[in-house]
N, C-alpha and C positions, 0 to 999 in steps of 0.2 A: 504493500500500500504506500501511496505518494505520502511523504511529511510536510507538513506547513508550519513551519515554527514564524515566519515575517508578518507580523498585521498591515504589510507593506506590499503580502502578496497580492496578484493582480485577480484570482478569485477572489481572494478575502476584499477584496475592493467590490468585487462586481455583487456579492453575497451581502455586502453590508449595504448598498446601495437598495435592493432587493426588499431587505429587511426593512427599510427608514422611511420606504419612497412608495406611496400609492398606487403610482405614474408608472414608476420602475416594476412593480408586481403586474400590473396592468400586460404592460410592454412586452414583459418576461414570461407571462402565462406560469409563473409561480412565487410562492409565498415561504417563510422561514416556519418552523414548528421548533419549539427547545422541550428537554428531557425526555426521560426513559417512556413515562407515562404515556407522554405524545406520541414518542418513536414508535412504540407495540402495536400503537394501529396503524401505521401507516398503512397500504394496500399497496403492495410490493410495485405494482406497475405504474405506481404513482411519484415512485421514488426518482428524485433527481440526482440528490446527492445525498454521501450522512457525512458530517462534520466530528469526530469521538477524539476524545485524549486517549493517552497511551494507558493511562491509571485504568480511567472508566470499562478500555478496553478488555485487562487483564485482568482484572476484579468483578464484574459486573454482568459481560456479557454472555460467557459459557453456562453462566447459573440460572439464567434468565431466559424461558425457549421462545417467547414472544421477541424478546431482541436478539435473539444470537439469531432468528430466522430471518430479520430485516436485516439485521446486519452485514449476517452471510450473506444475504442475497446480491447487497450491494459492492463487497468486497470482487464476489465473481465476476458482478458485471462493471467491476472498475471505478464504482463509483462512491466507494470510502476511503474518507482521507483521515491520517493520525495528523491531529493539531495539539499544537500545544496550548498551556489553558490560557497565556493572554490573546492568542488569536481566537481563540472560541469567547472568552471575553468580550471581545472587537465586533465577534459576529452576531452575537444575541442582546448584547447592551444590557450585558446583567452583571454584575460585579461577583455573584457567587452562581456560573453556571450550572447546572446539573450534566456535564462530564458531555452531552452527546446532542447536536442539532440535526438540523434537516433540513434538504430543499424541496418541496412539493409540488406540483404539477397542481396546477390548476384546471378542473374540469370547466367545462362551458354547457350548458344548460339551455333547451329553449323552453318557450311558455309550454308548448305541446306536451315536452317531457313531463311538467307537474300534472298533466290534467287524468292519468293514468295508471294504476296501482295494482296490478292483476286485477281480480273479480271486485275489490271495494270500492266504493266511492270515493273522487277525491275530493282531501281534506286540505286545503292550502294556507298557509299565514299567510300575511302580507305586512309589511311594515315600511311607514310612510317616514321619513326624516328621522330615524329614530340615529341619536348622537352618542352612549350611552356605552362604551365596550364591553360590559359585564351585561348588561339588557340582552345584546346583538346575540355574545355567545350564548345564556342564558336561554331565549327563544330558538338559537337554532340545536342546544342540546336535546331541549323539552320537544319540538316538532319530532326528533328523532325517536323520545320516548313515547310519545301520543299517537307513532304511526301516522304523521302529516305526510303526503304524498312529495311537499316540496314548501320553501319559500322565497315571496317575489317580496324582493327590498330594492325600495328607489334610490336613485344615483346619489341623491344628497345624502345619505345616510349615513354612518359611521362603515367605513371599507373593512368589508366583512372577512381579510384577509390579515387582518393587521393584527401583528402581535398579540397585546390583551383582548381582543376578540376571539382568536385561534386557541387562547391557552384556555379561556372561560367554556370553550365548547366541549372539550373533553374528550375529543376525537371525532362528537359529530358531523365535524367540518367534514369529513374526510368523506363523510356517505352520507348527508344528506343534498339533496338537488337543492340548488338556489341560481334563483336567476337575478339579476342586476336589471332593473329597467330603467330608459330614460322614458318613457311613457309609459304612464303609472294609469292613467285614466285610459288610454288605449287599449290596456291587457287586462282591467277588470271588463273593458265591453267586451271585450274575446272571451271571457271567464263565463259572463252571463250569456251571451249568446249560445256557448257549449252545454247550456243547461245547467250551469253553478249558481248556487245561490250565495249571493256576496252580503256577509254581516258587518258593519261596524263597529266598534266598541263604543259608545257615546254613553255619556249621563244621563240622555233622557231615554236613555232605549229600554225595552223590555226586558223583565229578568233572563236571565240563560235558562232557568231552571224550567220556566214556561216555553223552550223552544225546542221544534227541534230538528235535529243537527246528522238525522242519519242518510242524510241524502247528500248527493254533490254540494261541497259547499267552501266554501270561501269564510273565513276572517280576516279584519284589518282592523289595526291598531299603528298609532299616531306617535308623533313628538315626546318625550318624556315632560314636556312645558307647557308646549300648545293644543296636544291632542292631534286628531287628524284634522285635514284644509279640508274648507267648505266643499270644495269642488268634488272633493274626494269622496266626501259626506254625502252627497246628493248623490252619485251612483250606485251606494249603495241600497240593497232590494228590504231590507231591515236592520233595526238599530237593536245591540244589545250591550245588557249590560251586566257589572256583577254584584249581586245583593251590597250591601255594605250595614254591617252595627255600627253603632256609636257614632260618633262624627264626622269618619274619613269621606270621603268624596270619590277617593281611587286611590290604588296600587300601583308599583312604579309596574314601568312597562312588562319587563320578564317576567316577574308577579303571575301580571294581570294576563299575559298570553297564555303565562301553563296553565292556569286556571282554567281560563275556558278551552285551552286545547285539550284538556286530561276530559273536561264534560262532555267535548265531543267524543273522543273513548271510552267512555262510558257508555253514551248511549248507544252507541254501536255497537258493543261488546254486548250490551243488555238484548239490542234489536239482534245478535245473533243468536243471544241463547233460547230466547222467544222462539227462533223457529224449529229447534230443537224439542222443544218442550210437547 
């Protein structure tokens, strides 16, 4: 395996650009991932590069079969390199990194791909301006565990590639579809035309608990500030919303998604055993 010991080197330049730069993951058609945690999921054919110290390598890896399989995989195909730890330092912008990074391949997604999930119906988030790194990962962990078919997050929103985004998701980054739109009101009228029904999140809308959620359908959820834009507001086909005690008003945004994403699993899960019974 190649050594990198120069934070001077000219990967280590192109990797940390990668890492800092919106533009530059955009550009690159990939994104940084740091520690073991991340590394196990990676999906081998996903792998660009791994970044490991020589420590991490010799202590950590043979013990571990989720990482000695990513690892080995990339060794073979040439694309693990021993760093040393101020150059892995350099690469993640962590002053105590966890021994071992990544470069990922970024998947591309269309609308078409969320609208389809073998035999279920689909269930899709959407998130309007949401700014928030821990929200972003937060929803795209929870989609994964709620079995959401995919989600669409508009261009303005916090870049769902970036560092604290990727580490809050927990590996869902890795397998759940998301698509990027620059036309956000465009792809809910494709949504509704396809037969989805598109929900809101608003304050004045109906409880969730009176709705229901076992057909094609759509959520959107807004701003961590402002909530969702009027424009938004008006294409949606109903407004809902989540009970609240005492005096809150709302939950922050990740909260307030898994919330009503786990309801829509529920009833579905319930509408399957119904037909069983």
């Amino acid at each position: 395996m190649e050594k990198i010991t120069s934070v001077k080197n000219d990967r280590v330049k192109r990797v940390t650009k990668i890492m800092s730069s919106p533009k530059e993951r955009k550009y690159s058609g990939k994104y940084l991932v740091e520690g073991p945690r991340m590394a196990r999921e990676i999906p081998l054919k996903d792998i660009d590069q791994i970044f490991v110290t020589q420590d991490f390598y010799d202590k950590e890896v043979d013990g571990d079969t989720k990482l000695f399989r990513v690892v080995s995989y990339a060794v073979d195909k040439g694309k693990c390199f021993i760093v040393s730890p101020d150059v892995l330092r350099k690469l993640t912008n962590t002053e105590r990194p966890q021994g071992i990074a990544a470069l990922v391949k970024i998947h591309e997604y269309k609308l078409e791909d969320l609208m389809v999930k073998g035999d279920a119906p689909p269930m899709i988030i959407i998130a309007e301006r949401l700014q928030d790194p821990g929200n972003m990962g937060t929803i795209i962990r929870s989609a994964e565990g709620a079995g959401a078919t995919g989600i669409i997050v508009s261009y303005d929103s916090v870049d769902i590639y970036s560092p604290k985004v990727v580490r809050a998701t927990m590996g869902a980054i890795f397998r759940e579809k998301i698509v990027v739109t620059y036309d956000l009101l465009g792809d809910i009228q494709k949504l509704k035309e396809a037969g989805i029904t598109v929900y809101a999140m608003h304050l004045e809308g109906k409880s969730m608990y009176d709705m229901d959620f076992t057909g094609p359908s759509a959520f959107m959820i807004g701003n961590e500030g402002r909530g969702l834009s009027d424009d938004i507001v008006n294409e949606a086909d109903k407004l809902l919303r989540i009970p609240m005690m005492g005096e809150l008003e709302s939950l922050n945004a990740g909260a307030s998604a898994t919330i009503v994403a786990y309801e829509f699993l529920r009833q579905r899960l319930s509408n399957v055993d119904m037909l069983f019974l």
